[in-house]
C-alpha positions in Angstrom: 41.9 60.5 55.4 40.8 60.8 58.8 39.7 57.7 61.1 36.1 58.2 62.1 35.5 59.2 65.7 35.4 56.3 68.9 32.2 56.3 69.7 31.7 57.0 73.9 30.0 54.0 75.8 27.1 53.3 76.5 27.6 54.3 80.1 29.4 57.4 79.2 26.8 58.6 76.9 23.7 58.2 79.4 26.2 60.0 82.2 26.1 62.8 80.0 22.7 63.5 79.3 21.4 66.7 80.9 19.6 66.5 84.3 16.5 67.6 83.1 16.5 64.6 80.7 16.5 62.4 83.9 13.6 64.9 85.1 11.8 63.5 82.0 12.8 60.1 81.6 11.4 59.8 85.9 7.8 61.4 84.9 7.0 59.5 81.6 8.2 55.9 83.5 5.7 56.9 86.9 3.1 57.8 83.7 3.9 54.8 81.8 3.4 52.5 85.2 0.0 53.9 85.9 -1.4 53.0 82.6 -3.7 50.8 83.8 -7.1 51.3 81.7 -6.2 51.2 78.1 -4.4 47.4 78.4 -7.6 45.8 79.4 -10.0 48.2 78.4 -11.6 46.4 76.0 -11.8 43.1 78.8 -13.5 45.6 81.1 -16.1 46.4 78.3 -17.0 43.2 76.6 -17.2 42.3 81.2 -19.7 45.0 81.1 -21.8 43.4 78.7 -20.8 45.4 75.4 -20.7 43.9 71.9 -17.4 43.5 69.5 -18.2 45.9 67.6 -19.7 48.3 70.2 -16.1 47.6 72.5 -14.5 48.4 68.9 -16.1 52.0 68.4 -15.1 53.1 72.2 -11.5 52.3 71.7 -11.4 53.5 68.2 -12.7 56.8 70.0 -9.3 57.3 71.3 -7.8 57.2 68.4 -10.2 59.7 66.9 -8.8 62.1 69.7 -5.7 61.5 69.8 -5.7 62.7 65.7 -6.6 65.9 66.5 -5.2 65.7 70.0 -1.6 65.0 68.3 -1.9 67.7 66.0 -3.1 70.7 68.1 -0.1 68.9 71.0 2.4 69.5 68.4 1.4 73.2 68.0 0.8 74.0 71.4 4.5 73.1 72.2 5.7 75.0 69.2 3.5 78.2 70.3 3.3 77.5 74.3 6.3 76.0 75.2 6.9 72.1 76.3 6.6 72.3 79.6 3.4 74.0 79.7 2.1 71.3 77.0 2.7 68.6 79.1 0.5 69.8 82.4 -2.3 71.1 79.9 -2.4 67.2 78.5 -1.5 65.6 81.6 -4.4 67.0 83.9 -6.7 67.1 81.0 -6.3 63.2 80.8 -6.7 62.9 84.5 -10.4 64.6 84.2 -11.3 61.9 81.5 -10.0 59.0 83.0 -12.6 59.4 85.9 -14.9 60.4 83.1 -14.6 56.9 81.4 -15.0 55.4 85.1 -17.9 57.3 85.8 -19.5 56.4 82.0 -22.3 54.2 81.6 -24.1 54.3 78.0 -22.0 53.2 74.9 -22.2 57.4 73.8 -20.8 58.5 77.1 -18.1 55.6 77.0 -17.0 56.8 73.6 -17.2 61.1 74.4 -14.6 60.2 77.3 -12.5 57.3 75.3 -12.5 60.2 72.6 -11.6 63.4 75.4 -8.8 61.0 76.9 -7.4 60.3 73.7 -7.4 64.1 72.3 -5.9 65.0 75.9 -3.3 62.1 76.6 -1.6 62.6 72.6 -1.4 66.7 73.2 1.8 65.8 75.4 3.2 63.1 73.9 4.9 65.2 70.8 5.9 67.9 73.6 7.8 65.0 75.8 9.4 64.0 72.3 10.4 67.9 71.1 11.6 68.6 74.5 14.2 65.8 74.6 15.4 66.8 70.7 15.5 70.4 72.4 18.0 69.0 75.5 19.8 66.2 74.0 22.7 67.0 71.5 22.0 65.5 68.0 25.1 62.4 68.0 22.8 61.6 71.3 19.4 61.3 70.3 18.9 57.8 69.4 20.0 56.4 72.4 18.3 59.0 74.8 15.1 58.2 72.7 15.9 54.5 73.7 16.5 55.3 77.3 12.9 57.0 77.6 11.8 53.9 76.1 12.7 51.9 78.9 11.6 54.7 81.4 7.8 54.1 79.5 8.4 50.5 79.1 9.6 49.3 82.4 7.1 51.2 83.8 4.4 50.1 81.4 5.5 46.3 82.2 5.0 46.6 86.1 2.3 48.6 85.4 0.5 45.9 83.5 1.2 43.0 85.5 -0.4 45.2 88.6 -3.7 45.9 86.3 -3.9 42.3 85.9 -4.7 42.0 89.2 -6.2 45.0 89.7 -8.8 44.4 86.7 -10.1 41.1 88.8 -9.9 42.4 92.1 -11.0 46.7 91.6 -11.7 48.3 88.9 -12.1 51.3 90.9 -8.9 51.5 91.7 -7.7 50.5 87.8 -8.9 54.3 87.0 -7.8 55.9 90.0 -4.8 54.5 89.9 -4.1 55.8 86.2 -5.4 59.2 87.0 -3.0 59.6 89.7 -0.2 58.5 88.3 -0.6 60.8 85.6 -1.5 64.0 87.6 2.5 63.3 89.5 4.0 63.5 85.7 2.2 66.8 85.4 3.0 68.0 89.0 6.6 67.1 87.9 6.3 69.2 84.8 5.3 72.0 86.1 7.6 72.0 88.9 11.0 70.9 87.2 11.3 70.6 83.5 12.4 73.4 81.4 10.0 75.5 79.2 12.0 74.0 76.2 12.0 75.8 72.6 9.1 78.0 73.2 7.3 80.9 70.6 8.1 79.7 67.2 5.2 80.0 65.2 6.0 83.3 64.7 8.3 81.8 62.8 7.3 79.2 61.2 3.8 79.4 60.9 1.3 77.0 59.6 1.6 77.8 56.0 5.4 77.2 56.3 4.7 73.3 58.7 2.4 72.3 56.2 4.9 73.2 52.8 7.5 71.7 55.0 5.5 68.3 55.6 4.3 68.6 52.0 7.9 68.6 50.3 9.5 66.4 52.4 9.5 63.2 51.3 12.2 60.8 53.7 9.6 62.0 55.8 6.4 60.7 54.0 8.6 57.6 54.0 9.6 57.4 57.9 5.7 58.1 58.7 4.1 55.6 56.1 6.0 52.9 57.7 5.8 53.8 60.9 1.6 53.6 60.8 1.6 50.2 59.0 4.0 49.2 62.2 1.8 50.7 64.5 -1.6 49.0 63.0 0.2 45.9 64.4 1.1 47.1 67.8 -2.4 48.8 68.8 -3.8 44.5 68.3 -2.2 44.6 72.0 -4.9 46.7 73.7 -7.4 45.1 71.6 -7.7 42.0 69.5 -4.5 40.2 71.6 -6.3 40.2 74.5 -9.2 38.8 73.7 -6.9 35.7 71.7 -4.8 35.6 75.0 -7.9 35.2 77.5 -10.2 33.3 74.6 -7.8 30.7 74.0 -5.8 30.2 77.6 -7.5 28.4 80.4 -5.2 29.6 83.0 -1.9 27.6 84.2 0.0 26.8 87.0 3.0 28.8 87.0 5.8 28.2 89.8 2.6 26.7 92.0 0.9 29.6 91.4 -2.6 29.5 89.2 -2.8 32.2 86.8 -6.5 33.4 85.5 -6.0 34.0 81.3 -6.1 37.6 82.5 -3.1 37.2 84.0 -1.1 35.9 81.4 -2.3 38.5 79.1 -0.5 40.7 81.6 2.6 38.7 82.0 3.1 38.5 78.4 2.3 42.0 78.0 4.9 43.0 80.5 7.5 40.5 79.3 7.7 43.0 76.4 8.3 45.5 78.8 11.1 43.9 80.9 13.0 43.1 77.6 12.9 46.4 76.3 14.3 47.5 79.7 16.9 44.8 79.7 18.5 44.6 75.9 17.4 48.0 74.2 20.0 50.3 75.0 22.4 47.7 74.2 21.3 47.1 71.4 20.5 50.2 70.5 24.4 50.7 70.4 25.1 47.8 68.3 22.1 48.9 65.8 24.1 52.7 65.5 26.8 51.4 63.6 24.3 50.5 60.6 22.6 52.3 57.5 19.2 53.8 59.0 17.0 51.9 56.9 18.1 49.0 57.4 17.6 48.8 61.0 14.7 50.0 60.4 13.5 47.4 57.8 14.7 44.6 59.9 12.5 46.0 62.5 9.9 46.1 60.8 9.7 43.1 59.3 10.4 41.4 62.7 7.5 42.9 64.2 4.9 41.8 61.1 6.1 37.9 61.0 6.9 37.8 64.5 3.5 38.9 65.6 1.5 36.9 62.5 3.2 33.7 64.4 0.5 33.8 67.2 -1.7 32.0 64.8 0.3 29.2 65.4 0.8 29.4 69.3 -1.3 27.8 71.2 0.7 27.4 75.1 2.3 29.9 77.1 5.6 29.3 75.8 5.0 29.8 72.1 3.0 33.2 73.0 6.3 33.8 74.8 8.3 33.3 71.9 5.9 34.9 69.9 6.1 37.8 72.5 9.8 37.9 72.3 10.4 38.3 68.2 8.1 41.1 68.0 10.1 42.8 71.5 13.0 42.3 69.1 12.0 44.1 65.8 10.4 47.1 68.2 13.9 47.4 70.2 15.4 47.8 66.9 13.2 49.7 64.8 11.4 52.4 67.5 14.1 54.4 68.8 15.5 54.8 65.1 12.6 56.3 63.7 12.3 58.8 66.5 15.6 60.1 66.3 15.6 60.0 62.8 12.2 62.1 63.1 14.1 64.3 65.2 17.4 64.5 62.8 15.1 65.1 59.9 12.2 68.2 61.6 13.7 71.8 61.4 13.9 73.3 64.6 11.5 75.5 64.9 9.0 72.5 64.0 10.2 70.5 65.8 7.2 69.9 67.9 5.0 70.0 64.8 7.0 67.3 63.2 6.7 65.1 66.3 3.0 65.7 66.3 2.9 64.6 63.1 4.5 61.3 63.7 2.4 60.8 66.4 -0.3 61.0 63.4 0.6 58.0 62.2 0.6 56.6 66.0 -3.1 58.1 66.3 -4.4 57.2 62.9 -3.5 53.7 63.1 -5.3 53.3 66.8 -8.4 54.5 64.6 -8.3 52.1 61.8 -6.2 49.0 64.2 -9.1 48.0 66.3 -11.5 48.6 63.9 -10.0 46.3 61.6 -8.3 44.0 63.6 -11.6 43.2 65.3 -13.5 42.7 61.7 -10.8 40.4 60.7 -10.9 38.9 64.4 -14.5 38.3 64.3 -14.3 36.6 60.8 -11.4 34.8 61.4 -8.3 35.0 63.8 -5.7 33.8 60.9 -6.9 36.4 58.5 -5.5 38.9 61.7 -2.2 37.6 61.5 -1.9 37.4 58.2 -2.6 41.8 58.0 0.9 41.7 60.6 2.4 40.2 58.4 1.6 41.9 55.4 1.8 45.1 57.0 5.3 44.5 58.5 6.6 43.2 55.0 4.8 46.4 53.5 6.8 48.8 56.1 10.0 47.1 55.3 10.0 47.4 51.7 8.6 51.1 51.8 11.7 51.9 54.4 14.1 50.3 51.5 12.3 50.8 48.3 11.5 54.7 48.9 13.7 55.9 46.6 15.4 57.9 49.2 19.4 58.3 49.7 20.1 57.1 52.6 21.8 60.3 53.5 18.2 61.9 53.1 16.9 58.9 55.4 19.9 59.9 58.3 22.1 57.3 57.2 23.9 56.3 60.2 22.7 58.3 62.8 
């Protein structure tokens, strides 16, 4: 009997990642800093004199697009290529973030929170099957994890900056995300590879959908991922109205910080850690059962987040903050390359767009509900995390699955 393999370092492994993996990894983190809008979009609308429920139906419009945006994204880099995907949806957003600027009525708010949506999920799965395309399988996880920090280190500084930005110019909160996201598409056009490209002729739709429909570690991976993500779209939406509702402001390092800005900070904070520990622990999380990890995850992210009901300073949001970091570090970069281990090449960029589904659905149904339970009572929010986290564990564990059908170790 044969001893397994050393696994290379950490080091060793990112130095051997292709270049245009870098390519990537440098356009999603200057697209990642420029999201500027969606953070405090719904503070800019209740601002604006909008309703709950109205503020609830224009972010719920981007989840209606991304659905469909997800889906057709997933094809298009099947049929198309990646590259070519990811200018078509990066230029696209561009258009409708100005749109949403520009918007005054409740219906033209919504049409362009809707367009944007559609637009910025068409390429997101193309991003994802282009790095399953470069990155040898043994590698996948932790180059998932590394684009993670690209998005998340850029999502943190890009947060904290739209916390000042959405006090001092909104004009320049839109522009700024537009730009930013026209340089990831000039970057894609100029440097990344076309990817996988023409494989529909293959595997056409009738093939996709008897794949999707037989495949059930799949079903599994995707159910728990959307109860997972029901929890994290509460950031754009109902956490930063508890943030700013229940924080007067504080006096940080002699500095005196609106509750808009700590909404940012601790937004961010979730960014800095993921660009500090992940890929670390990424590494330690490798040596374990995939479902599991993923469980643990999981479960962090529903009782770690359901503990806001009980925070009530900036150091128990913090903490707060910092548990549900945790169970994402651990459980995110799993799923995707365990997505990615699972999908048969030539659908590959179907299979991504189909967890992006999950991603899209639950930003349809996570404001909606999460401002209902918000409005009638804040604990009856937390509680859902909970439950929902709980929920995604035991599916993840109690599905049945071998857990060579679920990627084992990966």
């Amino acid at each position: 009997m044969h001893a397994p393999a050393p696994r290379q370092t950490l080091l060793a492994d990112l130095r051997s990642l292709p270049r245009p993996f870098w390519i990537l990894f440098a356009g999603i983190f200057i697209n990642r800093f420029g999201t500027f809008v969606w953070p405090f979009l719904t503070i800019y609308l209740t601002r604006r004199g909008h309703s709950l429920t109205e503020t609830g139906i224009a972010v719920s419009g981007f989840g209606v697009g991304a659905l469909l945006g997800g889906v057709f994204g997933g094809w298009l880099s099947d049929h198309l290529g990646r590259r070519r995907t990811i200018v078509f949806g990066t230029f696209g957003s561009v258009l409708f973030v100005l749109a949403l600027y520009a918007a005054q009525s409740l219906w033209a708010i919504t049409f362009a929170t809707t367009c944007l949506g559609a637009f910025t999920a068409v390429y997101v799965p193309a991003a994802g099957a282009l790095l399953t395309d470069l990155v040898p399988a043994a590698q996948r996880v932790r180059a998932f994890a590394a684009v993670r920090l690209a998005a998340n280190a850029g999502f943190a500084c890009g947060t904290a900056a739209g916390g000042v930005l959405v006090n001092y110019s909104t004009f320049w909160l839109f522009t700024g995300d537009a730009l930013t996201t026209a340089i990831y598409g000039v970057i894609a056009l100029l440097w990344l590879p076309h990817g996988l490209q023409g494989q529909t002729r293959q595997a056409p739709w009738r093939v996709a959908l008897t794949s999707f429909a037989g495949h059930r570690a799949f079903h599994t991976v995707w159910i728990a991922t959307l109860f997972s993500a029901i929890i994290t779209m509460q950031f754009g939406s109902t956490y930063s109205l508890y943030v700013t509702w229940t924080s007067a402001g504080a006096d940080i390092a002699g500095l005196h910080l609106a509750p808009e800005n700590i909404y940012g900070l601790l937004v961010a904070w979730n960014g800095v850690l993921i660009v500090l520990a992940e890929l670390p622990l990424t590494s330690w999380t490798l040596r374990f059962d995939a479902r599991r990890v993923m469980a643990l995850g999981f479960l962090l992210e529903g009782c770690g987040f359901a503990l806001n009901g009980a925070a009530h300073s900036i150091r128990a949001l913090w903490l707060v903050m910092t548990l549900f970091t945790i169970g994402e570090m651990i459980s995110a970069p799993t799923a995707s390359g365990l997505v990615a281990r699972l999908a048969p090449e030539a659908l590959r960029g179907r299979y991504m767009g189909a967890l992006g589904l999950a991603w899209n659905t639950a930003a349809i149904v996570g404001p909606l509900l999460g401002f209902r339970l918000f409005a009638f009572d804040p604990r009856a929010l937390w509680a859902m995390c909970a439950l929902l986290g709980m929920s995604a564990a035991w599916c993840i564990l109690r599905s049945g699955a071998k857990p060579d059908a679920l990627g084992g170790e990966l």
